[in-house]
FIPA-605894 format. One line per field, with one value per residue (C-alpha): residue number from 1; residue in three letters; chain; x, y, z. Coordinates in Angstrom, 2 decimals, m for minus. Example, Ala and Ser with C-alpha at 12.3 -4.5 7.8 and 13.67 -1.06 7.14 Angstrom:
<atoms>
nr = c(1:2)
rest = c(ALA:SER)
kette = c(A:A)
px = c(12.30:13.67)
py = c(m4.50:m1.06)
pz = c(7.80:7.14)
</atoms>
This chain:
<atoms>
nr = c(1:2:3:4:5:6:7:8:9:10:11:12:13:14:15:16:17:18:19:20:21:22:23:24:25:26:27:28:29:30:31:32:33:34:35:36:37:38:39:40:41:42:43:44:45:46:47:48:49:50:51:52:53:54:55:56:57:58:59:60:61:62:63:64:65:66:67:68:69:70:71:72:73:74:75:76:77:78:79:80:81:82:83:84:85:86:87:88:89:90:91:92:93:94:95:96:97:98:99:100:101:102:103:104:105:106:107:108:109:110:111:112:113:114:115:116:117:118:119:120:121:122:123:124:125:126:127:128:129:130:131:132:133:134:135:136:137:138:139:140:141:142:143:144:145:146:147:148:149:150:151:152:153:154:155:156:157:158:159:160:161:162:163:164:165:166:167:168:169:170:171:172:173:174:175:176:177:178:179:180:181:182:183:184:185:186:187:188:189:190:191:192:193:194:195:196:197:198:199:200:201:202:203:204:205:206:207:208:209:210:211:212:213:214:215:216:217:218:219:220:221:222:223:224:225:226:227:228:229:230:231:232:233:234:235:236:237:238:239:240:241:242:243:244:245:246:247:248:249:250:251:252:253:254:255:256:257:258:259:260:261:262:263:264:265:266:267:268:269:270:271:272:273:274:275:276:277:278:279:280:281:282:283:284:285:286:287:288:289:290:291:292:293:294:295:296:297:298:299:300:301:302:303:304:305:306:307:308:309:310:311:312:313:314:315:316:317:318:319:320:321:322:323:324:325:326:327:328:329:330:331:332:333:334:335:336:337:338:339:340:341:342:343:344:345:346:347:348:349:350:351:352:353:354:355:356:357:358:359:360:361:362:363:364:365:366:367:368:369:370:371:372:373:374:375:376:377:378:379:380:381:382:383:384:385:386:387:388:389:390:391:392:393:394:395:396:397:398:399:400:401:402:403:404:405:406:407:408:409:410:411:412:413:414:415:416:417:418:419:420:421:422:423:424:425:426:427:428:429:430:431:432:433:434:435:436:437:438:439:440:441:442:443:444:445:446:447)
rest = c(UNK:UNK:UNK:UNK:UNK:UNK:UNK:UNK:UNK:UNK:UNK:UNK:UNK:UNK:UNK:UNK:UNK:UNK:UNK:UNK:UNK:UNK:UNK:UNK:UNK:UNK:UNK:UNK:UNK:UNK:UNK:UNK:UNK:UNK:UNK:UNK:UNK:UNK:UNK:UNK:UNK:UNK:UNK:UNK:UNK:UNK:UNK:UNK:UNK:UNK:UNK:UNK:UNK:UNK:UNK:UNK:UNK:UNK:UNK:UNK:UNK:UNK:UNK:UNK:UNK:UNK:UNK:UNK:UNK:UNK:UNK:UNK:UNK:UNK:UNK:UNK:UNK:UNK:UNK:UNK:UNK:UNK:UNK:UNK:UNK:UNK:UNK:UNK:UNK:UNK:UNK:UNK:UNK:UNK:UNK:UNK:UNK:UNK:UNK:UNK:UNK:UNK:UNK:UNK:UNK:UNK:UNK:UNK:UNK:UNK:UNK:UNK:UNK:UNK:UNK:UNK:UNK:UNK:UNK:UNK:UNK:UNK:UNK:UNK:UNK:UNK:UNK:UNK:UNK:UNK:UNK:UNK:UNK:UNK:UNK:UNK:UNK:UNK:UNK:UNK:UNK:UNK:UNK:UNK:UNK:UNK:UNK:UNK:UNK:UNK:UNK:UNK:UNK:UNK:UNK:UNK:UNK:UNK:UNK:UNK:UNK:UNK:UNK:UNK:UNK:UNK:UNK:UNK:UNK:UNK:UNK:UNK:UNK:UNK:UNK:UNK:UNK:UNK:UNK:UNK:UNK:UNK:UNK:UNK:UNK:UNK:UNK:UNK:UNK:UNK:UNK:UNK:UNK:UNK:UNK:UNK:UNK:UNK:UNK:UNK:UNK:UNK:UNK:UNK:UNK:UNK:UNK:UNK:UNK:UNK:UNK:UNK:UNK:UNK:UNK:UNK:UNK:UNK:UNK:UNK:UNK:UNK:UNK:UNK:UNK:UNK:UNK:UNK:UNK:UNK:UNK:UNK:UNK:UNK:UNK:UNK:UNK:UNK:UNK:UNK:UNK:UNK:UNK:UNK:UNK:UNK:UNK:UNK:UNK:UNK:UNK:UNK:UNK:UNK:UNK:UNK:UNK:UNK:UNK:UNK:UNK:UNK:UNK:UNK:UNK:UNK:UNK:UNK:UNK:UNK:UNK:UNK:UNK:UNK:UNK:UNK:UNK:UNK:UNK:UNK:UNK:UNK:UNK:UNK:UNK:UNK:UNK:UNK:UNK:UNK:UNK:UNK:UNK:UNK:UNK:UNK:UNK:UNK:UNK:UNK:UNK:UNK:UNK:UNK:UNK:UNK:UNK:UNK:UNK:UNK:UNK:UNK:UNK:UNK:UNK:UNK:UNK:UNK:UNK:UNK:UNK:UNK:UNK:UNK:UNK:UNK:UNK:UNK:UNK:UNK:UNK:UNK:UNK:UNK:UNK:UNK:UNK:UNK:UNK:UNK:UNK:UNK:UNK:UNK:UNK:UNK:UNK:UNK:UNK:UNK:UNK:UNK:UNK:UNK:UNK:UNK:UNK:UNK:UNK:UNK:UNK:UNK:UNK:UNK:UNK:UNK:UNK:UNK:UNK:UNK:UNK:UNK:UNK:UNK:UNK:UNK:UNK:UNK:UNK:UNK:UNK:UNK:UNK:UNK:UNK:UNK:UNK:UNK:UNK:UNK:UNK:UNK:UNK:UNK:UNK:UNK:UNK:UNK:UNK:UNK:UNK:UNK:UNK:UNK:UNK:UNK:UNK:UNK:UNK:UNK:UNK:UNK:UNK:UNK:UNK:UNK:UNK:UNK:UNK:UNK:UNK:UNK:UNK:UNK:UNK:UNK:UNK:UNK:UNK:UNK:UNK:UNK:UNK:UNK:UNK:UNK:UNK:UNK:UNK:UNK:UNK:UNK:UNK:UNK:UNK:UNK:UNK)
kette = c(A:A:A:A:A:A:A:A:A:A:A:A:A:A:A:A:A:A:A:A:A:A:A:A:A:A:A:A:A:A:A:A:A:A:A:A:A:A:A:A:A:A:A:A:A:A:A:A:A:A:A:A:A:A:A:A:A:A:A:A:A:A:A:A:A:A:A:A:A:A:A:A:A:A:A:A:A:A:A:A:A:A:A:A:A:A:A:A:A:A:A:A:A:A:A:A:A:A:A:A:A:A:A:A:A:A:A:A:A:A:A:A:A:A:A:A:A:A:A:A:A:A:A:A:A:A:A:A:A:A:A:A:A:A:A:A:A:A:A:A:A:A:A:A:A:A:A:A:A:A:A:A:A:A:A:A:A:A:A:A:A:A:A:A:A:A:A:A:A:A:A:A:A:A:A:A:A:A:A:A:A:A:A:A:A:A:A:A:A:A:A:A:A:A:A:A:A:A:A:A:A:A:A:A:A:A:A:A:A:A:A:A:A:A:A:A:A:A:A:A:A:A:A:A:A:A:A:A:A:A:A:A:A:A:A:A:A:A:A:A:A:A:A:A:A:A:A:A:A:A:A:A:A:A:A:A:A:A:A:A:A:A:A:A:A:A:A:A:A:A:A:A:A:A:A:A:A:A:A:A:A:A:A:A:A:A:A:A:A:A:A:A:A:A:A:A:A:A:A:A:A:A:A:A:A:A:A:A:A:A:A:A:A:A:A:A:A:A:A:A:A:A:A:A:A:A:A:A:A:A:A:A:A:A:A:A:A:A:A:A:A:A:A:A:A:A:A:A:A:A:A:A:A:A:A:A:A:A:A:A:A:A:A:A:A:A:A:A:A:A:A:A:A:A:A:A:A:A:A:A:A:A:A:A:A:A:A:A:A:A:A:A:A:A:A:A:A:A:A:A:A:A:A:A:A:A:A:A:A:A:A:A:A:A:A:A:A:A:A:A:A:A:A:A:A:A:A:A:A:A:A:A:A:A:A:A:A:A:A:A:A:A:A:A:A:A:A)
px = c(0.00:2.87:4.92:7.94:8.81:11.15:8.23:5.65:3.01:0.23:m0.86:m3.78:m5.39:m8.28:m10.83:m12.47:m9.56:m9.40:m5.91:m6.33:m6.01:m3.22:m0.43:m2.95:m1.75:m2.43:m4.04:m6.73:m7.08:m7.02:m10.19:m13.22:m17.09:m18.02:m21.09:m22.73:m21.47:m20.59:m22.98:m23.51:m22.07:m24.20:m22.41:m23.43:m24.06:m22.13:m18.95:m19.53:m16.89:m14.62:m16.43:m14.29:m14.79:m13.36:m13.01:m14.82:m12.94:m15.99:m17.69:m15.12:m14.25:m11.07:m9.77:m6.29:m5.51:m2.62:m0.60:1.18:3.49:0.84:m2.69:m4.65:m8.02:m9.26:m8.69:m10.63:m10.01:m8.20:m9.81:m7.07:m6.70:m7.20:m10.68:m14.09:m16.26:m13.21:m13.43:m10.12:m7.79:m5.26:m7.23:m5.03:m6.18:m4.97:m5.63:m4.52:m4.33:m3.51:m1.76:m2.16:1.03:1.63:3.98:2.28:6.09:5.98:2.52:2.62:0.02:m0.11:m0.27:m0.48:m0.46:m2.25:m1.25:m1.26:m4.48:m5.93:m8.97:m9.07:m8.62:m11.19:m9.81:m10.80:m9.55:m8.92:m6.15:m3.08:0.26:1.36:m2.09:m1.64:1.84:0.49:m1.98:0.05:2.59:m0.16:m1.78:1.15:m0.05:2.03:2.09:3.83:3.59:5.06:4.25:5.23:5.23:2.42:1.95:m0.25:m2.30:m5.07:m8.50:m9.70:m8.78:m10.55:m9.00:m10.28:m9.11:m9.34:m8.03:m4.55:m3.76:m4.88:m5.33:m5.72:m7.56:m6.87:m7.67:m5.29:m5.72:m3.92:m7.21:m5.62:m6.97:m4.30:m4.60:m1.98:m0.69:m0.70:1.21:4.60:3.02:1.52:4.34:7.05:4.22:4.08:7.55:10.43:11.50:8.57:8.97:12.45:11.57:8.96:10.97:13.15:10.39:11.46:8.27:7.92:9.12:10.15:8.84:9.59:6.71:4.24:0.94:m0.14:m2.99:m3.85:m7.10:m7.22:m10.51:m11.06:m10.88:m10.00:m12.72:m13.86:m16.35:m14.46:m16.21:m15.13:m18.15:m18.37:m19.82:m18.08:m14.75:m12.28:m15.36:m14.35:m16.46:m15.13:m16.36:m14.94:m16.17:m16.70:m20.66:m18.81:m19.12:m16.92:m17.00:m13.80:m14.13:m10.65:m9.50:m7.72:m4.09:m4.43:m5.31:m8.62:m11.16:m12.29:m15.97:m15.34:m18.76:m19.48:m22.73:m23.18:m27.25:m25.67:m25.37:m22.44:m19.65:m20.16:m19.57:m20.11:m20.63:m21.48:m22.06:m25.45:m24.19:m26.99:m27.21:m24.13:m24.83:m26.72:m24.89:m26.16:m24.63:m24.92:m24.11:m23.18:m26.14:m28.38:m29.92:m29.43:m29.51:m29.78:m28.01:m28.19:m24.50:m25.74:m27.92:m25.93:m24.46:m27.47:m30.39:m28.52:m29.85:m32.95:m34.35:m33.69:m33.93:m33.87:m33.52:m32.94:m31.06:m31.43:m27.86:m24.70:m24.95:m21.61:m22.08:m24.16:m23.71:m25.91:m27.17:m26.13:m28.97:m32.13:m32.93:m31.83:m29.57:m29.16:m27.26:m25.23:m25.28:m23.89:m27.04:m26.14:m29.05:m28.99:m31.75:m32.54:m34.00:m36.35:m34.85:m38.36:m40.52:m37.48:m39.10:m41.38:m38.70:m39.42:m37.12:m38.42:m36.35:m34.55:m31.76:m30.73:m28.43:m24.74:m24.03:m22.06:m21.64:m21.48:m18.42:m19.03:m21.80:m21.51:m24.34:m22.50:m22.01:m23.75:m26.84:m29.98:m30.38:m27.21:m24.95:m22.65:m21.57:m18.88:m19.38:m17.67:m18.72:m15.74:m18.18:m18.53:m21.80:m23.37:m27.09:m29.97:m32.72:m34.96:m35.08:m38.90:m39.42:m40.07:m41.17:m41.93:m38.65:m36.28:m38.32:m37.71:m33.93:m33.58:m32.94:m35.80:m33.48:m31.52:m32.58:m34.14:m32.02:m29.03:m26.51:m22.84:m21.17:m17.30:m15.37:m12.12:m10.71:m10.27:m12.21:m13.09:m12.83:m14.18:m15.05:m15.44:m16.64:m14.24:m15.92:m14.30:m14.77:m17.94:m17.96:m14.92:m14.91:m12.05:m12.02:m9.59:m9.35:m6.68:m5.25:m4.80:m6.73:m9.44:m9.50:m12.67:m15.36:m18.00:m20.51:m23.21:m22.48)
py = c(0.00:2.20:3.62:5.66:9.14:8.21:6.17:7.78:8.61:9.17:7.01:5.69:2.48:0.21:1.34:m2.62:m4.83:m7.19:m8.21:m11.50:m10.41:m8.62:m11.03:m12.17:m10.00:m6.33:m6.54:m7.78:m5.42:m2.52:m4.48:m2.22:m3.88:m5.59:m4.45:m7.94:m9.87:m7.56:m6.78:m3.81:m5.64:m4.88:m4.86:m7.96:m9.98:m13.21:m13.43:m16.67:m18.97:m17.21:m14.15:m11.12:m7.09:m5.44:m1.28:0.43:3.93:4.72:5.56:8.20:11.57:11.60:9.03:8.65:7.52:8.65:7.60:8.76:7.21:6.39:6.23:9.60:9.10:12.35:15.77:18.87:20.50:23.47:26.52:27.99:30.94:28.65:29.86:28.60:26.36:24.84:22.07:22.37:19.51:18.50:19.58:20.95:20.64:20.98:18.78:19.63:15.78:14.29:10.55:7.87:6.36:3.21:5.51:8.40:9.92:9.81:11.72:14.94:16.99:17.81:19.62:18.23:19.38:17.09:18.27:17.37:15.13:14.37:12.70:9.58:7.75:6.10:2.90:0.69:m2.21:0.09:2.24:1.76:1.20:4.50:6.29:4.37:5.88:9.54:8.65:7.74:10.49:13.00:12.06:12.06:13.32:14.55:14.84:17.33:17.23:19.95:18.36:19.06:17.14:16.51:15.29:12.30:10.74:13.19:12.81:15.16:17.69:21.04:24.16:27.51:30.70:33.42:36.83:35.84:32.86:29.48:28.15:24.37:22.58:19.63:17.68:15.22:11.84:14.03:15.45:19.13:20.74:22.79:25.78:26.04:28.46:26.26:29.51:28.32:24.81:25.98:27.79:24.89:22.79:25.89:27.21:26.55:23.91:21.91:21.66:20.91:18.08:16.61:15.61:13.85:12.23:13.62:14.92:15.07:18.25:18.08:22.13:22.64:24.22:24.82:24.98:29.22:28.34:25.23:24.41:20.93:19.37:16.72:13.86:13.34:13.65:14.09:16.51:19.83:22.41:26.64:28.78:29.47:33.24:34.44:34.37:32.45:30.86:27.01:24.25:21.27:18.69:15.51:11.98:13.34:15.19:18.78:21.00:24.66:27.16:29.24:32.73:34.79:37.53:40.89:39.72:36.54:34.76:32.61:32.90:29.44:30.01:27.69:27.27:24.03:22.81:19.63:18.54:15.11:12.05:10.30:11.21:13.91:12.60:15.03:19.00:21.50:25.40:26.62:27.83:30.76:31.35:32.60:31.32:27.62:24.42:21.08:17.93:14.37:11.92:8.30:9.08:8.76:12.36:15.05:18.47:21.95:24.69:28.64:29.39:33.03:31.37:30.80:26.97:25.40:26.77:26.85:23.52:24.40:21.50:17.59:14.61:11.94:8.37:9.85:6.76:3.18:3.34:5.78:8.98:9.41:11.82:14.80:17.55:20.94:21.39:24.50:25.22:24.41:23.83:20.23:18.62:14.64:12.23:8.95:6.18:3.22:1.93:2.38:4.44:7.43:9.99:13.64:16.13:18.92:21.88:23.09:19.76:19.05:19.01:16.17:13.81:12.47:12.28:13.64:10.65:7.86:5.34:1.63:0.66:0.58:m2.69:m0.82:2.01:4.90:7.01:10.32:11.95:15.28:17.55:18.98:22.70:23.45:21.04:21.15:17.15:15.39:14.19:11.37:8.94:6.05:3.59:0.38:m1.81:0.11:1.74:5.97:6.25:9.06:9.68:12.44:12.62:13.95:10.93:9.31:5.94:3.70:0.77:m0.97:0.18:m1.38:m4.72:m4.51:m4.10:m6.73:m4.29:m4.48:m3.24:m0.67:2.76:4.77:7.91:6.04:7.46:5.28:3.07:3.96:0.96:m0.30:1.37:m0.67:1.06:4.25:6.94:10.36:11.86:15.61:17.27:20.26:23.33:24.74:21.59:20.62:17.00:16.39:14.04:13.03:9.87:8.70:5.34:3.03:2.12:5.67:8.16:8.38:11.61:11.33:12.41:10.39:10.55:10.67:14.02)
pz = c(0.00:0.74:m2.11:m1.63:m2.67:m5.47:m7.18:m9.32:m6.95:m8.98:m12.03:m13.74:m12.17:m13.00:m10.53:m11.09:m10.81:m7.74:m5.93:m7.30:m10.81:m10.10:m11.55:m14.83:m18.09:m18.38:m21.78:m19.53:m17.41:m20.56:m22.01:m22.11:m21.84:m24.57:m25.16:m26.82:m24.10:m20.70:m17.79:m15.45:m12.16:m9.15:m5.77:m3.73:m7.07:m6.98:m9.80:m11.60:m12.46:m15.18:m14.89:m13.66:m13.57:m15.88:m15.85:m18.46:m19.50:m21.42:m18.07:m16.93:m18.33:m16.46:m13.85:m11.93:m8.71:m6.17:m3.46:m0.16:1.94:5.12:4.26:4.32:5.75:5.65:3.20:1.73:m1.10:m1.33:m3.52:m6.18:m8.15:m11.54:m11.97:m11.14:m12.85:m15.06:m17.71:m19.91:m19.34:m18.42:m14.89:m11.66:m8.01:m4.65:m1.87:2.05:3.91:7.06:7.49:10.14:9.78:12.38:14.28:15.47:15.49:11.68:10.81:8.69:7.62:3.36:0.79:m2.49:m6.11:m8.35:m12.04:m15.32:m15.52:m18.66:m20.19:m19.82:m23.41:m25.14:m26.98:m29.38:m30.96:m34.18:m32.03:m33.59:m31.38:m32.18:m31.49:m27.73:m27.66:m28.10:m25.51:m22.89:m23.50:m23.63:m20.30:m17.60:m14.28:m11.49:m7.67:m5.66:m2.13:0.28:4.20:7.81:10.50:13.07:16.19:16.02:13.67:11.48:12.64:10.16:7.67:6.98:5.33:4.48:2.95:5.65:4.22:1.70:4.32:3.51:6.63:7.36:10.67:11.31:14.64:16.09:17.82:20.77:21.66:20.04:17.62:15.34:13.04:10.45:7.97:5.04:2.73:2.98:1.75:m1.29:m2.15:m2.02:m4.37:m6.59:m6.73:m9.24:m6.66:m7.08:m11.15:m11.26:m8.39:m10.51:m13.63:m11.70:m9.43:m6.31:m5.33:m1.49:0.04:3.96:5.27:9.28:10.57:13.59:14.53:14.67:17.16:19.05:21.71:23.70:24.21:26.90:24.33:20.69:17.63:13.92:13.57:12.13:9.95:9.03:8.42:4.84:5.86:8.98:7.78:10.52:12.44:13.23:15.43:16.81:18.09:20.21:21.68:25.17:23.30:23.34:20.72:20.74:19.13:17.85:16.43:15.12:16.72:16.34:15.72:14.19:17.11:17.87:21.14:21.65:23.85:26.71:27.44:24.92:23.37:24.86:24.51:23.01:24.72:23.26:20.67:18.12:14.70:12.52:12.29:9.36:9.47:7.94:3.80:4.16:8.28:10.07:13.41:12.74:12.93:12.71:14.13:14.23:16.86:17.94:20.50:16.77:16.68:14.49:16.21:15.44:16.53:16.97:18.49:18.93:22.46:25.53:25.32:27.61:25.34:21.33:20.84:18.42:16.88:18.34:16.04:18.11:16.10:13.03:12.60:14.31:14.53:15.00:12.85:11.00:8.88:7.24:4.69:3.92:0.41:m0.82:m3.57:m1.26:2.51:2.76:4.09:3.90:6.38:6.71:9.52:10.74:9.87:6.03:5.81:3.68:4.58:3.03:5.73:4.72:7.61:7.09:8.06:11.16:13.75:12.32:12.50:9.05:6.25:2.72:1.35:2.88:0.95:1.88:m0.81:1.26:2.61:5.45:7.03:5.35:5.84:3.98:2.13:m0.02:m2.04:m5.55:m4.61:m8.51:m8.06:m5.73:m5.84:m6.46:m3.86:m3.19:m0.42:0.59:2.66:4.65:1.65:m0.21:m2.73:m3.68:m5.65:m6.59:m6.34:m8.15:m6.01:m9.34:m10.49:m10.81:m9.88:m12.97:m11.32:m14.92:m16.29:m13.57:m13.74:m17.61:m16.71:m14.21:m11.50:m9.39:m6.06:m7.59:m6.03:m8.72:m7.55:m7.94:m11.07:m10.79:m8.68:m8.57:m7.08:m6.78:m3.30:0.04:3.39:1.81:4.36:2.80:m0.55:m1.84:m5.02:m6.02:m5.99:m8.39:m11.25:m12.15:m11.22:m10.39:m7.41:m4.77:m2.69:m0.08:1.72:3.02:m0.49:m1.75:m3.34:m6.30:m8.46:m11.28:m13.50:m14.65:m17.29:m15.19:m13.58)
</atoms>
């Protein structure tokens, strides 16, 4: 799983293949469906006897997959000056990420360039050898990655532009919560440095650094979110139910209100800021509610709305929709369920999901759509859903796929444990995965 820093850290894999194909011959795995004969492979549908998945490229826009040094289970994307809705290739992004190395000596927090990627081809049988040539010269993507180190593993990864600083949060299995500068970071993957390291493959650059502002909470946790209004507003929240609020100060430093939200019962999993209220937060909760919250209240009365058993299990996860007042959530039930903020207090979902065969780990709304979103779960699968869709009862039984959610738009496979996924912003459809083998960068057809 590891691969070291003199190895090409980023390449394009078959998102399909299984370990035990890995030693059959790579023609193989280049094969696209044959239409005649091929099948749509559902998840949880047994693999005959000679049968094996095989990656269709037709399916994908664009598709490579990286690789650091320890596994990165958590990142965010970090916003650039390349433009917004972009669709040129070769594409560019930038990705902040934490590692959970086996020593918690040898942890660093990142910041990666991811450059150079391409469309993915298209072949036929037709291509000649010197078209596939072209192709593969054409569509060489890079990694740069500038890092520092950090004390303890990386819970989770936030980052947020707050004046000309990039600033990164990141919360440590140390119980701390750091704020760094990430400037000096983007500047070693940007610099002359950087391009001169790339050619010759030495890609990892070693920064000494520090955290500018740190806050302890009792215990360790996940749930991290900035306010996308009030610039430099952060919550955290940690397995002991306590929720805090940080707002920056004169001076570059933060007040962290000591006084925490703590109406859960049991570890807070998961926190997001309002996109079109300043003050309201909403958080989920191993406790299974979903709660809302007005931070502008003193501690004991911000706790607006309570959705109690939103879940039959451990909320994980939950993400605001940016377009419309919904927002939709993720448990260890494998449940997927989209919340109207208007109907709350009902404790209904509008709709509700069981397709995962596991937990789910992350879930996402695309910033540019009002009813698509994606989620991963333990069943090592990202799909990507439209909740538009009708129901065509008549049409799935035509299919054969009587159980397949109507909402449901692709099933990207092909990582192990999936941790957390993220649209970029700023490319329509562009989606980023990590789990313990690596990291996903793609665009399918569907979105």
């Amino acid at each position: 799983m590891e691969r070291g820093a003199h190895e090409d850290p980023m390449e394009e894999e078959d998102p399909m293949a299984e370990e035990e194909d890995d030693d059959e011959d790579e023609d193989d795995d280049d094969e696209a469906m044959d239409e005649s004969t091929g099948e749509v492979y559902l998840p949880g549908k047994p693999i005959g006897e000679g049968e094996e998945l095989v990656y269709d490229s037709t399916a994908y826009h664009l598709y490579h997959a990286a690789q650091t040094e320890a596994p990165c289970l958590s990142f965010d994307v970090v916003r650039d000056a390349l433009g917004e809705n972009r669709s040129t290739y070769p594409m560019s992004a930038y990705v902040a990420a934490g590692s959970q190395a086996e020593s918690s000596k040898t942890n660093h927090l990142m910041l990666m360039k991811l450059s150079g990627m391409d469309r993915t081809p298209q072949k036929s049988e037709e291509d000649s050898d010197s078209d596939d040539d072209e192709d593969e010269e054409a569509g060489t993507a890079e990694m740069c990655m500038a890092r520092t180190k950090h004390t303890g593993a990386v819970n989770r990864v936030r980052s947020a532009c707050i004046g000309e600083r990039q600033v990164v949060a990141t919360w440590a299995e140390t119980g701390n919560v750091h704020l760094w500068d990430a400037s000096t970071l983007l500047k070693r993957v940007d610099g002359p440095a950087a391009a001169a390291s790339a050619k010759k493959k030495a890609n990892v650059h070693d920064v000494s650094g520090s955290p500018m502002f740190s806050f302890r909470h009792q215990r360790e946790g996940f749930a991290l979110d900035w306010s996308p209004i009030t610039s430099g507003r952060l919550a955290s929240g940690d397995c002991m139910r306590h929720i805090h609020i940080w707002d920056m100060q004169e001076g570059g430093r933060w007040n962290v209100n000591q006084h925490a939200l703590s109406s859960h019962t049991s570890s807070v999993e998961d926190l997001q800021w309002s996109p079109t209220e300043a003050s309201v937060l909403a958080s989920c909760s191993a406790d299974k509610s979903i709660r809302v919250w007005d931070v502008r209240a003193k501690a004991n009365k911000a706790c607006m709305i309570t959705v109690d058993q939103a879940h039959s299990a451990d909320v994980n996860v939950l993400s605001w929709n940016r377009k419309a007042p919904f927002f939709v959530s993720g448990g260890d039930d494998g449940v997927l369920k989209s919340w109207d903020l208007r109907q709350l207090r009902s404790g209904q979902p509008v709709a509700e999901i069981k397709h995962h065969r596991g937990a789910i780990t992350s879930v996402e709304w695309l910033p540019s759509e009002s009813s698509v979103f994606a989620s991963s779960g333990a069943d090592d699968q990202v799909v990507q859903w439209d909740l538009s869709l009708e129901t065509d009862a008549e049409a799935g039984k035509a299919a054969g796929n009587e159980d397949v959610p109507p909402a449901l738009l692709f099933i990207h496979q092909g990582q192990k444990d999936v941790k957390e996924i993220h649209w970029h912003p700023q490319i329509p459809g562009l989606m980023i995965s990590t789990a313990l083998s690596g990291f996903n960068i793609f665009k399918t057809i569907s979105v």
